[in-house]
FIFIKE-980075 format. One record per residue (C-alpha): x, y, z. Coordinates in Angstrom, 2 decimals. Example, Ala and Ser with C-alpha at 12.3 -4.5 7.8 and 13.67 -1.06 7.14 Angstrom:
px_py_pz
12.30_-4.50_7.80 .
13.67_-1.06_7.14 .
END
This chain:
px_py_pz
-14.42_9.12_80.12 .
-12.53_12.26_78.64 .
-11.41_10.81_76.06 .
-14.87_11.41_74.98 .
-14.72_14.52_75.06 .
-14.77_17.69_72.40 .
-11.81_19.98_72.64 .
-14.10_22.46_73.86 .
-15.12_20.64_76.68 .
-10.82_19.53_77.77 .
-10.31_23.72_77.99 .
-13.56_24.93_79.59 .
-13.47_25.82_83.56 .
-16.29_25.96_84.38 .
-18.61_28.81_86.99 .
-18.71_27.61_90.45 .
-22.08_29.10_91.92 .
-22.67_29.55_95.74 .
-22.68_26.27_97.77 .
-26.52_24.71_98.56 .
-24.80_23.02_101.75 .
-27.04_20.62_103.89 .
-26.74_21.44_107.29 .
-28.85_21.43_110.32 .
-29.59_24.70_112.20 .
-27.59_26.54_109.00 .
-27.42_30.50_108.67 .
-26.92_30.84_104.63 .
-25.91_33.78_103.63 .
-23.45_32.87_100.47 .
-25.95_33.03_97.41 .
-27.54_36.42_97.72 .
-31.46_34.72_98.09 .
-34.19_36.70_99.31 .
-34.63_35.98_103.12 .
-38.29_36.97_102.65 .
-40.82_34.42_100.83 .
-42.14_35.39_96.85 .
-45.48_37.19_96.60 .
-48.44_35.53_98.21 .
-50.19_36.26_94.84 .
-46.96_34.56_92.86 .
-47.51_31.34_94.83 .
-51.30_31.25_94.47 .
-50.74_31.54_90.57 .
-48.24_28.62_90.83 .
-50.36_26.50_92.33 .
-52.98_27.55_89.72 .
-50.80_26.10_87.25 .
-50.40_22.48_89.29 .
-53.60_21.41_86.99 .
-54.31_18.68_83.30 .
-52.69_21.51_80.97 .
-49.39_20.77_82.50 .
-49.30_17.95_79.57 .
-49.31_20.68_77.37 .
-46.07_23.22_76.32 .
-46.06_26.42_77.18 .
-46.23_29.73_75.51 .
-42.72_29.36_73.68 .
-42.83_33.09_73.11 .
-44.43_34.15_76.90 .
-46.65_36.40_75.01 .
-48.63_37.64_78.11 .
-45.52_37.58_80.72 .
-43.15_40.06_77.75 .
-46.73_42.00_77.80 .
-47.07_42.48_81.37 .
-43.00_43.04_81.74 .
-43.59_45.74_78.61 .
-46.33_47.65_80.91 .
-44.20_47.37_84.12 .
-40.80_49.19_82.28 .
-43.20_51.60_79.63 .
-41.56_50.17_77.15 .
-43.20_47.89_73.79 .
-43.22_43.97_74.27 .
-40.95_43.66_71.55 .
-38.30_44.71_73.39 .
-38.49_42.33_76.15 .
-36.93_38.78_75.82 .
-37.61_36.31_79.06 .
-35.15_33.40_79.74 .
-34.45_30.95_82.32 .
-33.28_33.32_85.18 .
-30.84_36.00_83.90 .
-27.76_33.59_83.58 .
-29.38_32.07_80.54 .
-30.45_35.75_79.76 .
-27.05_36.84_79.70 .
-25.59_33.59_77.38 .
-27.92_34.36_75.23 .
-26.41_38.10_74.85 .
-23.09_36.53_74.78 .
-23.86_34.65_71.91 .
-25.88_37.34_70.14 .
-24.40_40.40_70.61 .
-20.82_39.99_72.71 .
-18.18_38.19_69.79 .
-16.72_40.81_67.82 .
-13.05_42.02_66.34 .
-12.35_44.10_69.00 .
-12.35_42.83_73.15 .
-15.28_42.51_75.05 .
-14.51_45.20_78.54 .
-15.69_44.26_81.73 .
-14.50_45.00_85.29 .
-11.42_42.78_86.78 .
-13.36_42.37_89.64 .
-16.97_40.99_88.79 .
-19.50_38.14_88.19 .
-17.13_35.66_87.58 .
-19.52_33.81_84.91 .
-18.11_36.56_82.74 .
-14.60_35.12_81.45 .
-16.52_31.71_81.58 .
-19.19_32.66_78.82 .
-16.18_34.36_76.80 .
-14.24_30.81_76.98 .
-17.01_28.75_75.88 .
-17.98_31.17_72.97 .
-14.72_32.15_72.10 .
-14.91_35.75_72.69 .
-11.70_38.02_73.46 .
-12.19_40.63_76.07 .
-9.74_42.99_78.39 .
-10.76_43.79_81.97 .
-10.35_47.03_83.07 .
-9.05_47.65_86.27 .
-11.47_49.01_89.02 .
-9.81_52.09_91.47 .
-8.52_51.91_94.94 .
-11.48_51.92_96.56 .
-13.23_49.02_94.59 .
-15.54_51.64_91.82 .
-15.90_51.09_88.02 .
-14.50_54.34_87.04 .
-16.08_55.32_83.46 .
-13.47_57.01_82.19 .
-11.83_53.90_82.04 .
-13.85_52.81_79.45 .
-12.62_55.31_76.93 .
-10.62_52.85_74.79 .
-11.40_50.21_71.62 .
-14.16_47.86_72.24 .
-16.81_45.64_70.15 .
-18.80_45.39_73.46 .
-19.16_46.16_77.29 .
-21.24_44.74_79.65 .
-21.12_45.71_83.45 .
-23.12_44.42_86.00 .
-24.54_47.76_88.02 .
-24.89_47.69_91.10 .
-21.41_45.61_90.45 .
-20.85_42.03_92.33 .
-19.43_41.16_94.52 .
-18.55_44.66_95.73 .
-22.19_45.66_95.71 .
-21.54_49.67_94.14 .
-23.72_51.21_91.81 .
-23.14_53.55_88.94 .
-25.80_56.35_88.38 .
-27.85_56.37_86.23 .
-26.08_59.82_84.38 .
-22.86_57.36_84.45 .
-24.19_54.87_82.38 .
-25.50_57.75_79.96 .
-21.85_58.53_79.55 .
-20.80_55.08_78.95 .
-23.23_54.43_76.16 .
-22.15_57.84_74.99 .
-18.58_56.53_74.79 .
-19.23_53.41_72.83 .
-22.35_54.52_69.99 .
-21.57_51.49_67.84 .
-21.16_49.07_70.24 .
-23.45_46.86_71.84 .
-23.27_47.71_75.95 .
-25.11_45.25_78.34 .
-26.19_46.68_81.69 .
-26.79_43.56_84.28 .
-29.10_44.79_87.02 .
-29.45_41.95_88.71 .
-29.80_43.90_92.06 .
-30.76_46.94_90.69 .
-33.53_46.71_93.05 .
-32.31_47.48_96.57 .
-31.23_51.26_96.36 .
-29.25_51.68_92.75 .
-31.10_53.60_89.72 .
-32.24_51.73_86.75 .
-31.29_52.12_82.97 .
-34.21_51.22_81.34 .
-34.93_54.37_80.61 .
-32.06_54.83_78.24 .
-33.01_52.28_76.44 .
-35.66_54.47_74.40 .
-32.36_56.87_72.95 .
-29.43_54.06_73.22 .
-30.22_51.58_70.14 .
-27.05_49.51_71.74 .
-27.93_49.18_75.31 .
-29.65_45.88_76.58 .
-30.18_45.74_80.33 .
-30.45_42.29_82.07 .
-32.60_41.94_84.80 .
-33.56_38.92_86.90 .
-36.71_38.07_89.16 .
-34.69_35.35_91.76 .
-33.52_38.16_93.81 .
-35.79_41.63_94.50 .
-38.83_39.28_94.00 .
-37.71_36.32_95.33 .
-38.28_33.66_92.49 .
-34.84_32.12_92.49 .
-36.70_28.38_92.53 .
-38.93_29.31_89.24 .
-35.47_30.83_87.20 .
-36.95_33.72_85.29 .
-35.04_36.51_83.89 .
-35.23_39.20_81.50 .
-33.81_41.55_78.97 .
-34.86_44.70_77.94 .
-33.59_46.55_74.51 .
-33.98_47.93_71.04 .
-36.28_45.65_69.28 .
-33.01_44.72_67.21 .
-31.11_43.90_70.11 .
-34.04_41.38_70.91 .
-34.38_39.69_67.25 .
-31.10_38.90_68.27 .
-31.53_37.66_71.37 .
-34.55_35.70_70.14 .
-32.80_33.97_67.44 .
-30.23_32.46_69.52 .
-32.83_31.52_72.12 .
-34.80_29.58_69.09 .
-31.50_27.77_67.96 .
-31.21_26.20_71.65 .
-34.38_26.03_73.40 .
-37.78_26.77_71.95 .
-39.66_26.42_75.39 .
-37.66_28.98_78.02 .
-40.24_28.71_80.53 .
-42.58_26.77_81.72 .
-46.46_27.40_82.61 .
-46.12_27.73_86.66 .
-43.00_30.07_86.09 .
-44.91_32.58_83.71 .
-47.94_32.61_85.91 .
-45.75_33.10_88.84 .
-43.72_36.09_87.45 .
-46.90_37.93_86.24 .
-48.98_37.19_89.48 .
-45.57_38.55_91.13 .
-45.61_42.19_88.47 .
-49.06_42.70_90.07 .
-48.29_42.71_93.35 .
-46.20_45.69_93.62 .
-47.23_46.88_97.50 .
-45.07_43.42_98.30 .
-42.22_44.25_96.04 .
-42.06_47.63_97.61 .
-42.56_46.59_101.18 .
-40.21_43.50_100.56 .
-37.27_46.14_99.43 .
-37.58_48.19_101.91 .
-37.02_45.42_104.62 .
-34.24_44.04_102.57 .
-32.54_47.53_102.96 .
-33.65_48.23_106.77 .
-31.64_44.66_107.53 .
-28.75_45.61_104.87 .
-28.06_48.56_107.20 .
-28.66_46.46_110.40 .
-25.86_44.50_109.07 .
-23.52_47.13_108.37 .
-23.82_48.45_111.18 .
-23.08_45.22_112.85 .
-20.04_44.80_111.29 .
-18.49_48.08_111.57 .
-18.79_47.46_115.41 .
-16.54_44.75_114.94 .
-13.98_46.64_112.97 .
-14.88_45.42_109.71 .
-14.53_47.56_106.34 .
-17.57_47.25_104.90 .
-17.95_48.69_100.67 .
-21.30_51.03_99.94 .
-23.73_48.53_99.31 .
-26.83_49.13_96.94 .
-27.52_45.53_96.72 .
-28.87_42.87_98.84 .
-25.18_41.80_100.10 .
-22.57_43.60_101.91 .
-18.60_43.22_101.11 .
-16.53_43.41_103.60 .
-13.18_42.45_105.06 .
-11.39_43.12_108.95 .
-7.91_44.31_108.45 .
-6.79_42.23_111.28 .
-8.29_38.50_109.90 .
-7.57_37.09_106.54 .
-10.91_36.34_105.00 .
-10.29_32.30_103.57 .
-9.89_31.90_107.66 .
-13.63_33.91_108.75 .
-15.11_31.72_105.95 .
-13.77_28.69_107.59 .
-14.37_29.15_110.91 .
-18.10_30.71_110.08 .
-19.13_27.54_107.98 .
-18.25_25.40_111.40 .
-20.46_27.14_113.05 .
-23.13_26.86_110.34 .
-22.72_29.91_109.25 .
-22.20_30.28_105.44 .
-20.80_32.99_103.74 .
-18.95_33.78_100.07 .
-15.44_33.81_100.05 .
-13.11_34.41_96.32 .
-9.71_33.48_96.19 .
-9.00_36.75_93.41 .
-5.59_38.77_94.87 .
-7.15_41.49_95.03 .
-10.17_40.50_97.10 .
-9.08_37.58_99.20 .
-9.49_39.20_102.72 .
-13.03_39.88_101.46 .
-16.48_38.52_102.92 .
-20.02_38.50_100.61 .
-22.47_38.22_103.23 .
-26.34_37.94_101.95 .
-28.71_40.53_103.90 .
-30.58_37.82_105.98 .
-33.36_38.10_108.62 .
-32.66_40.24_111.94 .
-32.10_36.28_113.65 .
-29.45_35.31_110.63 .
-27.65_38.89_111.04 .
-27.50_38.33_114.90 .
-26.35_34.31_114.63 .
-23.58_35.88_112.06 .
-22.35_38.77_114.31 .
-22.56_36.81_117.44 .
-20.20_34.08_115.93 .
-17.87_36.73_114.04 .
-17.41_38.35_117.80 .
-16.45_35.21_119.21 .
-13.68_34.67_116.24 .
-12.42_38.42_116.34 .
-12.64_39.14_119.92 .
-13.52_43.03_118.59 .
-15.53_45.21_121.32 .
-15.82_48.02_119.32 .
-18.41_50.27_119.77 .
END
């Protein structure tokens, strides 16, 4: 059947997202999903939506879910775009914003659907090199671009950049359009939205499948210059007129309101992120500064293709890359105090560590 196929098609390679395996008894801990359940007011407005005007389209702009997003961040609803989660988010900035003369910087070690959105829109880019002990260092950054875009905190090593950091990036590149993806911005790293109002360039990328726990529904989110999101919008009404549908707007606004469950839901994500570490350090693991809802980590004495194995037969499933750099490497998913204990029971069995 390839011969059917355009050239573009023959020389993509395409992103390989986190396995949905189908196991019995299964501890998953690969895709970085909220081990809590959404908002009980999120699912209550989803199930509003199960009703006769499901025959009908949806807001193709989301006028009331940019307007509710607007008075969440202080900032106008014309400078909020919402997509279908922040993958589509980000193509859409890709497309828009990304392709210029000079290369497109991003980390060597990041979201991997990076290089994959520069193949299929034909945009050069460099990476730059993060230090010895897995950082974006800024000052890095100091050389010809016609874009950035870092994901903050970074993935898979789960570091953040401050908030002053970013300041100094944007200062770096004035005429250049720099994306900020803060996908898990929410579990301890600072936010730049509030750069937005004195950085014309910056667009940061947020996503509601992970702090809020909406990964099912797909909503994500940009938030810019009003330029920036004419931009965005135009691409977006080239390719698909109707983002999101009627139970997924509902959902994320019902899910804005309820901030005592964000709150309380972030604060157990980062009580078990630390239950984790912990964990693992007892077991001689080196475990990266996490401000995310993952930890990366690697034991000096296993090679990390092998833990992956031997975890996944004991249904146990975490991320493993197969990037030099990061091989040994483990991205485990902050799970419940049950998943964290099923993990850390197994990984004693396969290390044999007694550390204490």
């Amino acid at each position: 059947m390839s011969r059917f196929w355009s050239r573009l098609t023959h020389e993509l390679h395409p992103y390989v997202p986190g396995e949905q395996p189908r196991m019995t008894d299964l501890v998953k801990l690969n895709t970085n999903e909220s081990p809590f359940g959404p908002s009980p007011r999120a699912l209550e407005a989803i199930r509003g939506e199960a009703a006769d005007t499901l025959r009908l389209y949806p807001d193709p702009q989301a006028t009331a879910l940019r307007a509710a997003l607007a008075a969440y961040h202080q900032v106008r609803p014309e400078q909020v775009f919402v997509g279908n989660g922040s993958d589509e988010v980000l193509a859409h900035a890709f497309a828009a914003l990304l392709k210029h003369d000079a290369p497109l910087l991003f980390p060597d070690i990041t979201y991997s659907f990076y290089p994959v959105y520069c193949r299929l829109f034909g945009i050069g880019y460099e990476t730059v090199p993060l230090d010895q002990a897995m950082r974006i260092r800024i000052a890095d950054y100091r050389r010809p671009a016609g874009a950035v875009i870092i994901p903050n905190p970074n993935a898979p090593t789960g570091i953040a950049l401050s908030r002053n950091e970013i300041a100094t990036l944007l200062e770096q590149h004035p005429d250049a359009p720099v994306v900020i993806d803060e996908a898990y911005v929410d579990f301890g790293a600072e936010t730049a939205i509030p750069l937005v109002a004195s950085h014309p360039n910056l667009l940061v990328v947020q996503t509601m499948s992970k702090s809020r726990a909406l990964a099912g529904l797909r909503i994500g989110y940009a938030i810019g210059d009003a330029d920036l999101i004419e931009a965005l919008t135009r691409v977006k009404d080239s390719f698909n007129s109707y983002p999101l549908g009627r139970p997924a707007q509902a959902g994320a606004i019902a899910s804005l309101e309820d901030e005592a469950w964000f709150q309380q839901s972030g604060v157990r994500v980062i009580e078990s992120r630390e239950r984790l570490r912990r964990g693992l350090a007892r077991l001689g693991f080196d475990i990266l500064p996490s401000s995310a809802n993952f930890v990366f980590a690697r034991h000096p004495a296993h090679q990390g293709a092998r833990l992956a194995a031997e975890l996944r037969q004991r249904a146990v499933i975490v991320r493993h890359f197969s990037a030099s750099r990061i091989a040994d490497h483990l991205r485990i998913t902050v799970g419940t105090n049950e998943q964290i204990d099923r993990l850390l029971s197994a990984l004693l069995e396969m290390t044999g560590s007694n550390s204490t």
